[in-house]
C-alpha positions in Angstrom: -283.7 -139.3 -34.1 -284.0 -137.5 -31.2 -287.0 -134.9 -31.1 -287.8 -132.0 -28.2 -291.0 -129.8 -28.2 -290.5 -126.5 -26.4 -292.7 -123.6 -26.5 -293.3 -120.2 -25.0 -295.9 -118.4 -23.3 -296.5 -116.5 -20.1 -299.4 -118.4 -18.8 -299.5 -122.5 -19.0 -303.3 -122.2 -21.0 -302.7 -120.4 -24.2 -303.3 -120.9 -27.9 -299.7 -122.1 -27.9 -299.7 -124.6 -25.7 -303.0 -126.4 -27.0 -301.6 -126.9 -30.6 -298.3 -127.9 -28.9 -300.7 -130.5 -26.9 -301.6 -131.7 -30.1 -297.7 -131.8 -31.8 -296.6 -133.5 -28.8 -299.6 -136.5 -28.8 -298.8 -137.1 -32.4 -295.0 -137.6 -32.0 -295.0 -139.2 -28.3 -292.4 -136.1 -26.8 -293.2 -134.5 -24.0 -293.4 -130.3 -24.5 -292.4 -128.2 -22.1 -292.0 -124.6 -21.6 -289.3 -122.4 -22.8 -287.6 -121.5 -19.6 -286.5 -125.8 -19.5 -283.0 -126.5 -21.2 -282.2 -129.2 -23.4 -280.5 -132.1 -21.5 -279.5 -133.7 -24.7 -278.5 -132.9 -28.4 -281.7 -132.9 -30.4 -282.0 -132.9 -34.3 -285.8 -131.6 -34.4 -286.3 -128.6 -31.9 -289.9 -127.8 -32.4 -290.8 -124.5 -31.6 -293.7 -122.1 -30.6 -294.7 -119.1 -29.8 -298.2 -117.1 -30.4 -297.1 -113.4 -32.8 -297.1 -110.3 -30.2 -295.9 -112.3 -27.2 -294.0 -110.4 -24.8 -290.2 -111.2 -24.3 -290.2 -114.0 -27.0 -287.1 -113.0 -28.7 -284.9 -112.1 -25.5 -286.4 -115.5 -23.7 -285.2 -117.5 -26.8 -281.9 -115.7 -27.0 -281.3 -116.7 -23.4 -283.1 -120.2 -23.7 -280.4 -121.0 -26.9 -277.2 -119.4 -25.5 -277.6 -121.3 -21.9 -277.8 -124.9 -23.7 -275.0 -126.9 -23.8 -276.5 -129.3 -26.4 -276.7 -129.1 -30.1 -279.6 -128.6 -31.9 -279.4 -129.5 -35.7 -283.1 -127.8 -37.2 -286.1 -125.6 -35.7 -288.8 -126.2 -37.0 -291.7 -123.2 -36.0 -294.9 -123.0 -35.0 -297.3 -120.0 -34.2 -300.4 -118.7 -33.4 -302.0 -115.4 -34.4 -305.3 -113.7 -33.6 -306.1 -111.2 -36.3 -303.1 -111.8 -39.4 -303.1 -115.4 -39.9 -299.8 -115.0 -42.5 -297.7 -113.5 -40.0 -295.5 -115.7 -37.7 -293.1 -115.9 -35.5 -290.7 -117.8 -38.2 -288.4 -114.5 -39.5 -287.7 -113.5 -35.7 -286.9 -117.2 -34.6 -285.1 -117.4 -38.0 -282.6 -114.4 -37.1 -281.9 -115.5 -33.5 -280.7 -119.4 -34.8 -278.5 -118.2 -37.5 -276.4 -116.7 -34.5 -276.0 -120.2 -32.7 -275.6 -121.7 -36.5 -278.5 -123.4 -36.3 -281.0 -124.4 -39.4 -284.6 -123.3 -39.6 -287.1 -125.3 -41.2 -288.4 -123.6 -44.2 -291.9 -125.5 -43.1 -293.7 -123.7 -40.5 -297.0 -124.6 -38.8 -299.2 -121.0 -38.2 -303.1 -121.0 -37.3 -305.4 -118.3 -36.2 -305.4 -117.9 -32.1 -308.3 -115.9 -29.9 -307.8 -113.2 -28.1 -310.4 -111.5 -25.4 -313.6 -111.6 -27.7 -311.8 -112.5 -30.8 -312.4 -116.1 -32.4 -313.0 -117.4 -28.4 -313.0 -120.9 -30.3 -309.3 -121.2 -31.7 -307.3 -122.8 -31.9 -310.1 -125.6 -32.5 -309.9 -129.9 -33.1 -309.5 -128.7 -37.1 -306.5 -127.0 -36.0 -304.9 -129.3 -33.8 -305.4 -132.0 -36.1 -303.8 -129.9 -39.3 -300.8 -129.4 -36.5 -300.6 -133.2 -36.0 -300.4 -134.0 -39.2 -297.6 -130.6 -39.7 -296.0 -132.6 -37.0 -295.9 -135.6 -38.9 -294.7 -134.9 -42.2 -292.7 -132.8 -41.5 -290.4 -135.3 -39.5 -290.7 -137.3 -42.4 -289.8 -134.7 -44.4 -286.6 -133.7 -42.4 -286.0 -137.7 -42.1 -285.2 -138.2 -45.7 -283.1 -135.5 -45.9 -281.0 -136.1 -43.2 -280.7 -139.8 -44.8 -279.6 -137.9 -48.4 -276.8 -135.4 -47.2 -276.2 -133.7 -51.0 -279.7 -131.9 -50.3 -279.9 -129.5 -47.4 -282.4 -129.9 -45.0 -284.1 -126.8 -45.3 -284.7 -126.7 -49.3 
């Protein structure tokens, strides 16, 4: 099963990138950034992005309609300062359904900081709840890929 991390986020230290430190320790895949393409078809695209970033949706239009690679699931992850419920998942959700690709109904969301706002999240309790997001939820895609009557985002 082929697995890629990518993420996105204007500066390389960002709430973002520490939990997708963490996702990408657990499952032994390198992350990088957005603006890289896929080099090869991938059946778990992990995917991140903190809520109110800039340019997200336009730099994930363009980061899905320049690969020449398949991608068979998303499965999202965010960040979010102040509304912990709200994610990034309806937005990446909208954009994959135009390149036919499934979303995860399993998402990964934790509280981010911002200027003077919660200066200590994403903390180790969050990275190690992503981990083990990371985990199961391979599994969980796993054994539905291996039963093909149930879809893979049910």
């Amino acid at each position: 099963m082929n697995i890629s991390i990518r993420y996105y986020s204007p500066n390389e230290k960002s709430d973002i990138s520490t939990i997708t430190t963490a996702i990408s320790d657990v499952l032994s895949v390198e992350s990088r950034r957005l603006i890289v393409p896929l080099t090869e078809d991938t059946d778990i695209l992990f995917l991140g992005c903190s809520v109110g970033t800039p340019g997200f949706s336009r730099n994930l239009k363009k980061f899905l309609s320049k690969n020449n690679v398949s991608v068979r699931i998303i499965v999202n992850y965010t960040t979010n300062t102040f509304f912990k419920k709200r994610s990034t998942y309806k937005k990446v959700r909208k954009i994959a359904r135009l390149y036919n690709i499934h979303v995860c109904s399993r998402e990964f969301r934790c509280r981010g900081s911002w200027g003077p706002f919660f200066r200590n999240r994403p903390n180790e309790i969050d990275m190690k709840e992503a981990a083990a997001f990371a985990q199961d939820v391979v599994t969980y895609i796993r054994e539905r890929m291996a039963a093909p009557k149930e879809p893979v985002n049910k």
